[in-house]
mmCIF entry with sequence, helices, sheets and N, C-alpha, C, O atoms, coordinates in Angstrom:
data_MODEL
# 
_entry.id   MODEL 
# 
_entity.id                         1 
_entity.type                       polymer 
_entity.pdbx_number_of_molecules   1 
# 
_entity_poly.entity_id                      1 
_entity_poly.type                           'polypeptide(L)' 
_entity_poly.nstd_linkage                   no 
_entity_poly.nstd_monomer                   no 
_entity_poly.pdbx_seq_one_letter_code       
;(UNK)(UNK)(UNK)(UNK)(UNK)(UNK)(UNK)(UNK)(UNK)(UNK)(UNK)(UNK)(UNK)(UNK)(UNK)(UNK)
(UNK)(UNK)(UNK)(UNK)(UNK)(UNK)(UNK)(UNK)(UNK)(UNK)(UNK)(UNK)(UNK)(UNK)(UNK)(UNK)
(UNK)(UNK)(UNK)(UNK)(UNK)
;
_entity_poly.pdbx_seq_one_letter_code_can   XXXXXXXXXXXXXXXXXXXXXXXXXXXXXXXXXXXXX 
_entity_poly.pdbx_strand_id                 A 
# 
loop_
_entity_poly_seq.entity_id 
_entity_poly_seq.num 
_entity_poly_seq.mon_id 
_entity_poly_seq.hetero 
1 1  UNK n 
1 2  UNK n 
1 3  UNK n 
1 4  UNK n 
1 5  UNK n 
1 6  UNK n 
1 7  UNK n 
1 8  UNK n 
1 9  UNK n 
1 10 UNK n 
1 11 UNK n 
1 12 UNK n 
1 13 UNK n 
1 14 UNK n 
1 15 UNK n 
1 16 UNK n 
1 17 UNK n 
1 18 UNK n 
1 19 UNK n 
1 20 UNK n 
1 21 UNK n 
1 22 UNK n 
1 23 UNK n 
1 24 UNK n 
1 25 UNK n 
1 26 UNK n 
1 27 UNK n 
1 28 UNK n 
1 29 UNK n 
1 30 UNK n 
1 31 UNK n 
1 32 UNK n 
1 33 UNK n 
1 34 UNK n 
1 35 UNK n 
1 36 UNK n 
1 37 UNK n 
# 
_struct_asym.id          A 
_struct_asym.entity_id   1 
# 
_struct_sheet.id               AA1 
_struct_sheet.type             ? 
_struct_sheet.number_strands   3 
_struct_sheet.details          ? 
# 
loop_
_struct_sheet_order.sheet_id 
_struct_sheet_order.range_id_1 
_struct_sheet_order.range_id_2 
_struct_sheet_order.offset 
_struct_sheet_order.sense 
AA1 1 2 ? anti-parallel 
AA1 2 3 ? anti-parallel 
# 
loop_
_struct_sheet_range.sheet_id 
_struct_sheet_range.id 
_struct_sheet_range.beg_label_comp_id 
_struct_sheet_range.beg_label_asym_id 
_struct_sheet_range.beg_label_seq_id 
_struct_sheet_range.pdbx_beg_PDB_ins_code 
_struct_sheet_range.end_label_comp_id 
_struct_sheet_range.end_label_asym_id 
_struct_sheet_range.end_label_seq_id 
_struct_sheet_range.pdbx_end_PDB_ins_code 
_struct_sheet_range.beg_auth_comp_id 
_struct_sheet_range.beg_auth_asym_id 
_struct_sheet_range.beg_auth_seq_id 
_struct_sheet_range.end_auth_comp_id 
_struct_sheet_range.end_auth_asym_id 
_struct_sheet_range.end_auth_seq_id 
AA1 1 UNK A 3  ? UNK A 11 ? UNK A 3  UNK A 11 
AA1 2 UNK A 18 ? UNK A 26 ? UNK A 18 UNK A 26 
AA1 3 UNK A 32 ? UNK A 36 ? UNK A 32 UNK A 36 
# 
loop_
_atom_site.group_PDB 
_atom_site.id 
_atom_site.type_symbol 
_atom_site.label_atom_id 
_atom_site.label_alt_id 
_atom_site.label_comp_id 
_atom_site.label_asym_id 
_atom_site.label_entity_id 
_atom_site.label_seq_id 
_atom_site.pdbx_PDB_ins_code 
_atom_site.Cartn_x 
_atom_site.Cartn_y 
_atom_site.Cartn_z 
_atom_site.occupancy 
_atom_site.B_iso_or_equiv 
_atom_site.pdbx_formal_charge 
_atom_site.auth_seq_id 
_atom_site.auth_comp_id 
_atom_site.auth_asym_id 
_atom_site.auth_atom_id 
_atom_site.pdbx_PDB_model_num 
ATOM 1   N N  . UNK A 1 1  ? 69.773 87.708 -72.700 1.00 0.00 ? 1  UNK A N  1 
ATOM 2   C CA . UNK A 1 1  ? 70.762 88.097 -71.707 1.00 0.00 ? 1  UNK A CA 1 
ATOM 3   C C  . UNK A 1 1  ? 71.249 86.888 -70.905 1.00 0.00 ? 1  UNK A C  1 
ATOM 4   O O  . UNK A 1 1  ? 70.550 85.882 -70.781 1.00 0.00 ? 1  UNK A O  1 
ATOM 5   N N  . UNK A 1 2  ? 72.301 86.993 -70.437 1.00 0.00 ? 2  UNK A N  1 
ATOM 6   C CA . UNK A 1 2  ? 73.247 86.434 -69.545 1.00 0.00 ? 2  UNK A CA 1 
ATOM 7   C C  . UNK A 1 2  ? 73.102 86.529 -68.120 1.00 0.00 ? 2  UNK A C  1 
ATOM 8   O O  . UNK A 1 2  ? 73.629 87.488 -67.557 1.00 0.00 ? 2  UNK A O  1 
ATOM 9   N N  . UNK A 1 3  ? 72.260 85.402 -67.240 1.00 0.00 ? 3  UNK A N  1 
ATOM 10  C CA . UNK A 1 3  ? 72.076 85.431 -65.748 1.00 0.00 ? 3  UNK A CA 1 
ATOM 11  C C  . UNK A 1 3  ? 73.163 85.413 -64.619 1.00 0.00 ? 3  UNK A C  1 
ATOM 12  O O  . UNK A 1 3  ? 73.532 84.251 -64.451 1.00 0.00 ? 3  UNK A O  1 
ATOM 13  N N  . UNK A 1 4  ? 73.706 86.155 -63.915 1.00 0.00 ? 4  UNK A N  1 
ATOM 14  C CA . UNK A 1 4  ? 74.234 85.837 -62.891 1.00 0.00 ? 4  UNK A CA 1 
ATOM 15  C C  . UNK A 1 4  ? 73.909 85.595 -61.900 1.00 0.00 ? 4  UNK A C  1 
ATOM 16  O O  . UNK A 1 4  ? 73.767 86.635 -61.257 1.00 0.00 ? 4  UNK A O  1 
ATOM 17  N N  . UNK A 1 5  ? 73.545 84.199 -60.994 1.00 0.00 ? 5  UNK A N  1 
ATOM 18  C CA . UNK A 1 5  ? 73.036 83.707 -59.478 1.00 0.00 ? 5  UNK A CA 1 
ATOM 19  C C  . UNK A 1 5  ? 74.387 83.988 -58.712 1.00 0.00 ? 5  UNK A C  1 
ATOM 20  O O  . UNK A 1 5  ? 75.471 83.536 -59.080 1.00 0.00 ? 5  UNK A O  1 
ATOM 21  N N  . UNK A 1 6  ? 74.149 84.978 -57.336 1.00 0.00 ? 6  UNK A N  1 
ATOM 22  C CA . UNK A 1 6  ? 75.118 84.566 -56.023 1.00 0.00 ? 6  UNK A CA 1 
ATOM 23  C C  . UNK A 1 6  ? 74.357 84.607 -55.133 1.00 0.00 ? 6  UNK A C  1 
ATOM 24  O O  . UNK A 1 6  ? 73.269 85.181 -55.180 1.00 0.00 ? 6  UNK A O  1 
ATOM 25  N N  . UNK A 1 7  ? 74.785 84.036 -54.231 1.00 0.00 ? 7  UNK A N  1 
ATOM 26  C CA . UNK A 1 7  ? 74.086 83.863 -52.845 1.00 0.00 ? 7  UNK A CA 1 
ATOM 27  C C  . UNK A 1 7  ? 75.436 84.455 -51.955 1.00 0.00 ? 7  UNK A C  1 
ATOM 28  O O  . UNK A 1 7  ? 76.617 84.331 -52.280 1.00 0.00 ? 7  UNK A O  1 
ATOM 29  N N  . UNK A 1 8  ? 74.881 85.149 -50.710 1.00 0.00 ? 8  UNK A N  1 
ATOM 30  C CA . UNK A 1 8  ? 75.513 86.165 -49.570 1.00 0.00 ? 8  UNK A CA 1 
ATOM 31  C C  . UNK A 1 8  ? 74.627 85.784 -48.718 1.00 0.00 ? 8  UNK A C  1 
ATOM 32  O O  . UNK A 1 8  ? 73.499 85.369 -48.984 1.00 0.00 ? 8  UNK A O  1 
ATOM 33  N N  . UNK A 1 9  ? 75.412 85.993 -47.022 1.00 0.00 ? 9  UNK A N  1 
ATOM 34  C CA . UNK A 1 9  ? 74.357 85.829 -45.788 1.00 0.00 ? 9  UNK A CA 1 
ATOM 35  C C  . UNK A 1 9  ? 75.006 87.059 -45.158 1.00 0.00 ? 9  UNK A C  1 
ATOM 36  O O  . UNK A 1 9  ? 76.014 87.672 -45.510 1.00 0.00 ? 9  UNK A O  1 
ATOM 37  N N  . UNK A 1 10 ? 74.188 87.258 -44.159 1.00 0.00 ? 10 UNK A N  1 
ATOM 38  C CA . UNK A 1 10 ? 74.034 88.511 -43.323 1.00 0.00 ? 10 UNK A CA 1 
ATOM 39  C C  . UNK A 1 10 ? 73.304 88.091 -42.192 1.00 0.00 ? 10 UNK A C  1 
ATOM 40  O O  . UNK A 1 10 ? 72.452 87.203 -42.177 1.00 0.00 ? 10 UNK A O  1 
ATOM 41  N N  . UNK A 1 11 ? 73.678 88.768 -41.265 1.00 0.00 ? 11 UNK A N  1 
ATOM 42  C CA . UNK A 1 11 ? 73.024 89.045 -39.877 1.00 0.00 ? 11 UNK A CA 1 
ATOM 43  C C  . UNK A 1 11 ? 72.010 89.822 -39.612 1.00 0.00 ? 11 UNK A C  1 
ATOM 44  O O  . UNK A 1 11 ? 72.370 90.976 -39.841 1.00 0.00 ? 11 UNK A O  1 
ATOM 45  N N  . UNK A 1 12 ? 70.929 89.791 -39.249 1.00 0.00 ? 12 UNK A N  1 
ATOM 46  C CA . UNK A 1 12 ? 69.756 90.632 -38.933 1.00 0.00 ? 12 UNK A CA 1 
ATOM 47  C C  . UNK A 1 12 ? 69.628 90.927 -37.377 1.00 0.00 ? 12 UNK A C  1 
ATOM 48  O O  . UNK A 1 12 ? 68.801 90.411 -36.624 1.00 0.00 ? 12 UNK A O  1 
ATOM 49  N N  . UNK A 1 13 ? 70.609 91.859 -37.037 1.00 0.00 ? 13 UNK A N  1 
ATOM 50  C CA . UNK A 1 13 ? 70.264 92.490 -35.651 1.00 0.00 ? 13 UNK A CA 1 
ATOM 51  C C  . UNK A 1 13 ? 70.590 91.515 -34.460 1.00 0.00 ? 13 UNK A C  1 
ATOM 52  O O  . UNK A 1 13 ? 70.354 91.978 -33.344 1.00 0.00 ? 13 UNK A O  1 
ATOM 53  N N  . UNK A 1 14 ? 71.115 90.190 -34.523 1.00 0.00 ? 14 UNK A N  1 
ATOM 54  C CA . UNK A 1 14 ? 71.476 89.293 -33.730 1.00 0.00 ? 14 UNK A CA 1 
ATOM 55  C C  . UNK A 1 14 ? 72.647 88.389 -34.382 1.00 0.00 ? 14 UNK A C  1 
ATOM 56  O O  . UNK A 1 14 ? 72.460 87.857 -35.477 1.00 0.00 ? 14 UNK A O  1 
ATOM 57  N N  . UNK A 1 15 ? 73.539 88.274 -33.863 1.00 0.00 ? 15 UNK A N  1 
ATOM 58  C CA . UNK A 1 15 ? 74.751 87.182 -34.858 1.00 0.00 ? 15 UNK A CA 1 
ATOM 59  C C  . UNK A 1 15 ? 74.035 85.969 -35.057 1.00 0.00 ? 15 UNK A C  1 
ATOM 60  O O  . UNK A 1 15 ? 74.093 85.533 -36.206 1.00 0.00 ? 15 UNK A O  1 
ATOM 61  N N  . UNK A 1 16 ? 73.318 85.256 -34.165 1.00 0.00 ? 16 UNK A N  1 
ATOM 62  C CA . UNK A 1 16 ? 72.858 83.813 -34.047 1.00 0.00 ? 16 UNK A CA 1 
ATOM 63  C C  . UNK A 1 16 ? 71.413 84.276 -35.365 1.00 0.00 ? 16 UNK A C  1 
ATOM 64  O O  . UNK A 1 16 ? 70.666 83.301 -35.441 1.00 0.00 ? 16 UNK A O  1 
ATOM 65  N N  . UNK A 1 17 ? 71.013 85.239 -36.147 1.00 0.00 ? 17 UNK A N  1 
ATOM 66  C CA . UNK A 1 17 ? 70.019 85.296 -37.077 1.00 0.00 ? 17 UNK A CA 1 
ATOM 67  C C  . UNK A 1 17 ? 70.538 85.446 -38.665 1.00 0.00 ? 17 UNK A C  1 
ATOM 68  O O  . UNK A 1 17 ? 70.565 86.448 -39.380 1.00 0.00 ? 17 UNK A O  1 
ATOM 69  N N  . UNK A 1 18 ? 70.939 84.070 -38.940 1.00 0.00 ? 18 UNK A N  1 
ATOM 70  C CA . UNK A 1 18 ? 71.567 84.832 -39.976 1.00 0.00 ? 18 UNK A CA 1 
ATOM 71  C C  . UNK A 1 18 ? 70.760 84.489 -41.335 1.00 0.00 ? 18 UNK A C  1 
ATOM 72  O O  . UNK A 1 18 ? 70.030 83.500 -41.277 1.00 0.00 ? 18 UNK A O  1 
ATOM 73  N N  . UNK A 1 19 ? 70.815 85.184 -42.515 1.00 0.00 ? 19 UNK A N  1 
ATOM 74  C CA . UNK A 1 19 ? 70.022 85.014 -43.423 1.00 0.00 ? 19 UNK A CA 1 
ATOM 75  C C  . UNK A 1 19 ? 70.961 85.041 -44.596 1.00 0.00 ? 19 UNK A C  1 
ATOM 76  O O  . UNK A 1 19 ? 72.023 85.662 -44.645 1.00 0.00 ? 19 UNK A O  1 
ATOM 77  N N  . UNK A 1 20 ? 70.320 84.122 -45.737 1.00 0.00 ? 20 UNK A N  1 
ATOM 78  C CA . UNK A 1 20 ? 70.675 84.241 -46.924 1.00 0.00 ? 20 UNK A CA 1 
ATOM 79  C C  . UNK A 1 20 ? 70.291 84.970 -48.176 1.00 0.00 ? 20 UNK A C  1 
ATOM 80  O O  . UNK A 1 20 ? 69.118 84.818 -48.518 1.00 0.00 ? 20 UNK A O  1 
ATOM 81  N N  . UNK A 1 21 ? 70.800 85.482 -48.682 1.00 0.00 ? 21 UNK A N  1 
ATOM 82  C CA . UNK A 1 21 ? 70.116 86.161 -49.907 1.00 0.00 ? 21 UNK A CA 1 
ATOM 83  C C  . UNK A 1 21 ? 70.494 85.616 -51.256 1.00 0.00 ? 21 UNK A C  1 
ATOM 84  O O  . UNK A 1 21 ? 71.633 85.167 -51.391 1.00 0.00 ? 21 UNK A O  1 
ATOM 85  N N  . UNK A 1 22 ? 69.740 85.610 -52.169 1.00 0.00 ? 22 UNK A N  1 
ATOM 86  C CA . UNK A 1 22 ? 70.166 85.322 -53.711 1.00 0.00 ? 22 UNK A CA 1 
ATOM 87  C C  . UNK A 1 22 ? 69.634 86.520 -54.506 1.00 0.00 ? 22 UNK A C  1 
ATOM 88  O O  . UNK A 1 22 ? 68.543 87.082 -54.410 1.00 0.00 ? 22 UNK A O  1 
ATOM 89  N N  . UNK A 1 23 ? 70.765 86.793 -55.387 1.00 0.00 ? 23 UNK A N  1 
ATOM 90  C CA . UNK A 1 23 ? 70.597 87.694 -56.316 1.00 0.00 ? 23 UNK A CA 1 
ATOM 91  C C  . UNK A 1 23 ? 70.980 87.156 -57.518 1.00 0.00 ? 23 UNK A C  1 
ATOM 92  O O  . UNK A 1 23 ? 72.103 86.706 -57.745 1.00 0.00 ? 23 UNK A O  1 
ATOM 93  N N  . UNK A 1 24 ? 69.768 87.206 -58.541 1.00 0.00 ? 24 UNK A N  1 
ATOM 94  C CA . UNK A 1 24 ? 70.074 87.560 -59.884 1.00 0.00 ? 24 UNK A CA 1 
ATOM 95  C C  . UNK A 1 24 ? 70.423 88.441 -60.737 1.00 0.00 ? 24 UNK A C  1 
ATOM 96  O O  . UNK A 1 24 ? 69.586 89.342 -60.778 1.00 0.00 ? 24 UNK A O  1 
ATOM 97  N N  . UNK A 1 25 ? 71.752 88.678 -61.825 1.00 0.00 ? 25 UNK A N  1 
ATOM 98  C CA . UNK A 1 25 ? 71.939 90.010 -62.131 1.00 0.00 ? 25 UNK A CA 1 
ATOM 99  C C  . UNK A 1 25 ? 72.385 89.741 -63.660 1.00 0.00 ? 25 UNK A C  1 
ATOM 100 O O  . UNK A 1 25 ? 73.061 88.749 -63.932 1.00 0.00 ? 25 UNK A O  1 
ATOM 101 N N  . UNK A 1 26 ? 72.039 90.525 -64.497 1.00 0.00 ? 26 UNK A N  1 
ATOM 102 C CA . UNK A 1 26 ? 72.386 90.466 -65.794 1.00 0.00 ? 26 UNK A CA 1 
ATOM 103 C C  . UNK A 1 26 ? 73.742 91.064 -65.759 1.00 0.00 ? 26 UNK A C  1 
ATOM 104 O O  . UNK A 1 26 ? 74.190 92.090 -65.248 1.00 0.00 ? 26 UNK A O  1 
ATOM 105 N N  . UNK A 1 27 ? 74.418 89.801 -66.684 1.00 0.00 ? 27 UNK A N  1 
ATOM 106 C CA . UNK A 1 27 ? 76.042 89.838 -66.396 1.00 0.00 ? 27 UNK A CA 1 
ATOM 107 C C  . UNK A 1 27 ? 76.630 90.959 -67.450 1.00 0.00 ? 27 UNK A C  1 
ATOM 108 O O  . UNK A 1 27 ? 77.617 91.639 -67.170 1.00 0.00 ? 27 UNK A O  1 
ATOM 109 N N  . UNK A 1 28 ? 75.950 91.072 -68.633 1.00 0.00 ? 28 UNK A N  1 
ATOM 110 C CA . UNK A 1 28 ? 76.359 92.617 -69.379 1.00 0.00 ? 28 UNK A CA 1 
ATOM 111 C C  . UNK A 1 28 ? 76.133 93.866 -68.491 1.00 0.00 ? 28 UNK A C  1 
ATOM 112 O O  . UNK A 1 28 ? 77.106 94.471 -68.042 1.00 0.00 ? 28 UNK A O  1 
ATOM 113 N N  . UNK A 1 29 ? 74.670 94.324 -68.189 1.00 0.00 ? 29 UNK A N  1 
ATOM 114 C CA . UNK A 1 29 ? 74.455 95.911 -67.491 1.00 0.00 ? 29 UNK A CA 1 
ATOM 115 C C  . UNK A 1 29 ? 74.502 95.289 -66.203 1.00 0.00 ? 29 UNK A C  1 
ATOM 116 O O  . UNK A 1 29 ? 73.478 95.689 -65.649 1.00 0.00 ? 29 UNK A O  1 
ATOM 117 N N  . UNK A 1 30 ? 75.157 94.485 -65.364 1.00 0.00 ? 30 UNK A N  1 
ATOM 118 C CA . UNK A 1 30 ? 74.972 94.353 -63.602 1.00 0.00 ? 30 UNK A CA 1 
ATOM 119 C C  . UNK A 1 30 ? 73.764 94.539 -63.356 1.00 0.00 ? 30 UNK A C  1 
ATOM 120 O O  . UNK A 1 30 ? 73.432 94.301 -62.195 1.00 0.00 ? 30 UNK A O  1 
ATOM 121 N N  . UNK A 1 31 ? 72.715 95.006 -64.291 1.00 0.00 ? 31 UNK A N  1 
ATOM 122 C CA . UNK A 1 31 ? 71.379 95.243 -62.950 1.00 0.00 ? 31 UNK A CA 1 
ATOM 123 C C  . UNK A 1 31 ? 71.039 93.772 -62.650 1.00 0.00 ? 31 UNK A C  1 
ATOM 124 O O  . UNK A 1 31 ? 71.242 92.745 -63.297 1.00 0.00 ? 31 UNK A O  1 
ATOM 125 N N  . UNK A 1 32 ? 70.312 94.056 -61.168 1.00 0.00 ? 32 UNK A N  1 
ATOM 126 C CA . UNK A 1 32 ? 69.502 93.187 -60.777 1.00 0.00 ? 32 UNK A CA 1 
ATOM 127 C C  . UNK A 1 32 ? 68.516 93.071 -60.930 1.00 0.00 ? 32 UNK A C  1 
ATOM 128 O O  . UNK A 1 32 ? 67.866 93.978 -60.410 1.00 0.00 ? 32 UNK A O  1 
ATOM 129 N N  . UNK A 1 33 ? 67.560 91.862 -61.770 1.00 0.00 ? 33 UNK A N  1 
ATOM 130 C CA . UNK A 1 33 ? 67.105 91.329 -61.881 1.00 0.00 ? 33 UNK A CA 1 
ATOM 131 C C  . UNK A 1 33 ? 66.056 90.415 -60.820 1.00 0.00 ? 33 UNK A C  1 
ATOM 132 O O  . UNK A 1 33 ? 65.083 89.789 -61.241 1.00 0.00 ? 33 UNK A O  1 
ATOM 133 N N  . UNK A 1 34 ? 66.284 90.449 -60.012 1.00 0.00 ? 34 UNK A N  1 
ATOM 134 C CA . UNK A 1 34 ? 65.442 89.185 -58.963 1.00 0.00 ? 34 UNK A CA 1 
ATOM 135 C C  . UNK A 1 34 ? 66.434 89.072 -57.639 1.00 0.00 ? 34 UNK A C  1 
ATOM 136 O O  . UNK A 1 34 ? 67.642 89.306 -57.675 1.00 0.00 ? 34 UNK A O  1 
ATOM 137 N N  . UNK A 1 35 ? 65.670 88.659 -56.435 1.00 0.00 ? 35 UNK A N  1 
ATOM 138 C CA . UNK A 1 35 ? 66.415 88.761 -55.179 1.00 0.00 ? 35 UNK A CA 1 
ATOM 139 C C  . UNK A 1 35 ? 65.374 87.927 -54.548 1.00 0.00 ? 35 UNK A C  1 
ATOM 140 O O  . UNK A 1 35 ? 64.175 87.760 -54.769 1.00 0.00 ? 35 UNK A O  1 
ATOM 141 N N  . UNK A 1 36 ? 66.283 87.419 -53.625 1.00 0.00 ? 36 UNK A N  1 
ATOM 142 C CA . UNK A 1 36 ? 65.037 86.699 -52.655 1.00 0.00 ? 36 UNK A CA 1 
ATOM 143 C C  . UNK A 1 36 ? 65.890 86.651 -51.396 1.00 0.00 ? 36 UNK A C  1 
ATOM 144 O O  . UNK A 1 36 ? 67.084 86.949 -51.398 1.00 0.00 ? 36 UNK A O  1 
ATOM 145 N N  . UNK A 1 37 ? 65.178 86.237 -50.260 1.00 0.00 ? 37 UNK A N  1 
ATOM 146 C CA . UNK A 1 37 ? 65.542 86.326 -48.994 1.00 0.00 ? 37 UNK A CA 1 
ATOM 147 C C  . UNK A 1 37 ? 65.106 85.067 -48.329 1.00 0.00 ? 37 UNK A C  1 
ATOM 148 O O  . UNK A 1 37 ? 65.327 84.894 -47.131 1.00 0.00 ? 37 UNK A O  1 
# 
C-alpha cells in the first residue's frame, strides 16, 4: 500500500495551546493507519 503523511494543528481549550497532529492514511481505502500528537 500507498502511505499518506499530513500534519494539522489545533487548539486545545486555550488559543496560545496549540498542537500538532500527524496522520498516516492509506491513499487507496483512506483509512488511517497511525496518528500521533
Amino acid at each position: 500500500p500507498v502511505l499518506e503523511v499530513d500534519e494539522l494543528w489545533s487548539f486545545v481549550f486555550r488559543s496560545k495551546d496549540k498542537v500538532w497532529i500527524w496522520i498516516a492514511m492509506n491513499r487507496e481505502t483512506r483509512e488511517i493507519v497511525a496518528y500521533a500528537c
